[in-house]
SEMAR-177956 format. One record per residue: x, y, z of N, C-alpha, C in turn. Coordinates in steps of 0.05 Angstrom, whole numbers, padded with zeros to 5 digits, always signed. Last residue first. Example, Ala and Ser with C-alpha at 12.3 -4.5 7.8 and 13.67 -1.06 7.14 Angstrom:
+00257-00045+00142+00273-00021+00143+00258+00001+00157 +00264-00114+00156+00246-00090+00156+00264-00066+00156 
//
This chain:
+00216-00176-00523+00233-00194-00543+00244-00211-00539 +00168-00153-00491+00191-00164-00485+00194-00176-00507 +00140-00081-00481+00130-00122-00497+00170-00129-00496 +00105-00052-00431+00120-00062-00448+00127-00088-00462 +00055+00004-00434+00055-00030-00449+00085-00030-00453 +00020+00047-00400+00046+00041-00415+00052+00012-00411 -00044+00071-00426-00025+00052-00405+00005+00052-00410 -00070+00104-00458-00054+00118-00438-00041+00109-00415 -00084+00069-00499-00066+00083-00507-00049+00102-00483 -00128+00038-00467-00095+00022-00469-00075+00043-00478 -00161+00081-00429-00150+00071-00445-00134+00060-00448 -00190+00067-00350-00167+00082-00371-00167+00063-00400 -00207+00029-00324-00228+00052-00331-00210+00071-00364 -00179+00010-00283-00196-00003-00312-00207+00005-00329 -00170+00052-00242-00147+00039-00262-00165+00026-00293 -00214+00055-00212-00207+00072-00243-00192+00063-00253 -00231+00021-00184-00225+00005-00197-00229+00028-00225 -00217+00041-00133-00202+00020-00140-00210+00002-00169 -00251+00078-00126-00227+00085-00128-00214+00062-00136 -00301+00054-00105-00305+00066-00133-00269+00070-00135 -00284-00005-00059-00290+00027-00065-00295+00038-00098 -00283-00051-00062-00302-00044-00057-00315-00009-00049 -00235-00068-00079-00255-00074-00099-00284-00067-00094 -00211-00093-00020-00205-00084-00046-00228-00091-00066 -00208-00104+00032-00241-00082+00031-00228-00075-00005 -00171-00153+00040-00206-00161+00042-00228-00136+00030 -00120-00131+00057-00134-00141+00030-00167-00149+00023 -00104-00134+00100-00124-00114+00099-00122-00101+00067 -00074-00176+00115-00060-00165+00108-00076-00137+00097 -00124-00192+00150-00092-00186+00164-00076-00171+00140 -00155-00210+00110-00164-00192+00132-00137-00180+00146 -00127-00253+00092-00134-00234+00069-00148-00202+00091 -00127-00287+00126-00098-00276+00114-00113-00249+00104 -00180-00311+00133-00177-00287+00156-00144-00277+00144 -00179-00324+00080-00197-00310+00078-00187-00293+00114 -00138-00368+00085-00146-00351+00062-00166-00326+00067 -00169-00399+00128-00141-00385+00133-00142-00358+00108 -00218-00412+00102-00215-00400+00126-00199-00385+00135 -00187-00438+00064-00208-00426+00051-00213-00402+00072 -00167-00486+00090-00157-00472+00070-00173-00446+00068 -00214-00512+00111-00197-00491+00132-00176-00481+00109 -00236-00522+00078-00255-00518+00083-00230-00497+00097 -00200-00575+00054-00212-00548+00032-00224-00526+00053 -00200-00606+00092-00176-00594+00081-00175-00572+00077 -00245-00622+00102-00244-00604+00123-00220-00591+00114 -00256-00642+00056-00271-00635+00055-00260-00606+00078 -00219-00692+00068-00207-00683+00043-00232-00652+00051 -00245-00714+00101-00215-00707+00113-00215-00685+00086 -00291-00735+00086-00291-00714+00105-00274-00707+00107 -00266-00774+00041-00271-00742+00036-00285-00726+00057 -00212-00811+00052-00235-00796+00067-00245-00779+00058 -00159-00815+00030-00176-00827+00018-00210-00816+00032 -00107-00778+00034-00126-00783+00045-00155-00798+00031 -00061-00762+00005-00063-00788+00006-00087-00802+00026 -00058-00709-00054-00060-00717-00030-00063-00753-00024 +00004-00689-00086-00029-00706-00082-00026-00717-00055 +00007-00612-00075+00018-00642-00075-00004-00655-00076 -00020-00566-00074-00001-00575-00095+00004-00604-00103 -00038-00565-00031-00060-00571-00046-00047-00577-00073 +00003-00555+00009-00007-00572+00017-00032-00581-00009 +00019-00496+00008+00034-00527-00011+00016-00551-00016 -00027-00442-00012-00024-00466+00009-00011-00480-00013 -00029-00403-00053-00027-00402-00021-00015-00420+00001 -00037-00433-00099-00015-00413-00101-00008-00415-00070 -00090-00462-00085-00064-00473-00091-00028-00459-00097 -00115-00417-00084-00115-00432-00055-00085-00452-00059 -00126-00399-00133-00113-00383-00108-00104-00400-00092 -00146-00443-00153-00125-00436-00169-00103-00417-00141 -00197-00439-00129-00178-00476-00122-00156-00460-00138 -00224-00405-00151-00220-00406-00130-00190-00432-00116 -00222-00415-00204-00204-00394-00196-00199-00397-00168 -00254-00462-00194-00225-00467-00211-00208-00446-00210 -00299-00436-00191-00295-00444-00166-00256-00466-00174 -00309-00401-00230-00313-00389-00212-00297-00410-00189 -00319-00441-00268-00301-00427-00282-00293-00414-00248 -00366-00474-00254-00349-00483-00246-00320-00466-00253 -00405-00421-00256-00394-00442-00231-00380-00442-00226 -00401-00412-00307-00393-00399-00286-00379-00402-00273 -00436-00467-00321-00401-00468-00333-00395-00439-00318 -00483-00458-00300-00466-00479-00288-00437-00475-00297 
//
């Protein structure tokens, strides 16, 4: 359950970067209204993510050697 909810707080974290509209409080008291908010958020998000042909990341073996490397052969810089 704590996943879950860890899983669906990233999700509402994106959506709120994406969309203004989830920034602000809302004034809909309806939670069908509030429900269809989330729902076409999520929709847009997801056909954006097809357009900008972000959607096939993470689903090749190539994308995810980066992670694969040591920290000693990253280059780290630390700000003062």
């Amino acid at each position: 359950l704590e996943s879950v909810r860890k899983d669906f707080e990233c999700l509402f974290g994106i959506l709120k970067r994406r969309f203004r509209l989830l920034r602000l409080p809302i004034d809909f008291q309806d939670t069908e209204t509030l429900d269809n908010i989330f729902k076409t958020c999520c929709m847009l998000h997801n056909m954006l993510l097809v357009f900008d042909g972000l959607d096939t990341i993470g689903q090749e073996e190539c994308d995810w050697t980066a992670a694969d490397l040591d920290l000693d052969e990253r280059s780290i810089t630390y700000v003062a």
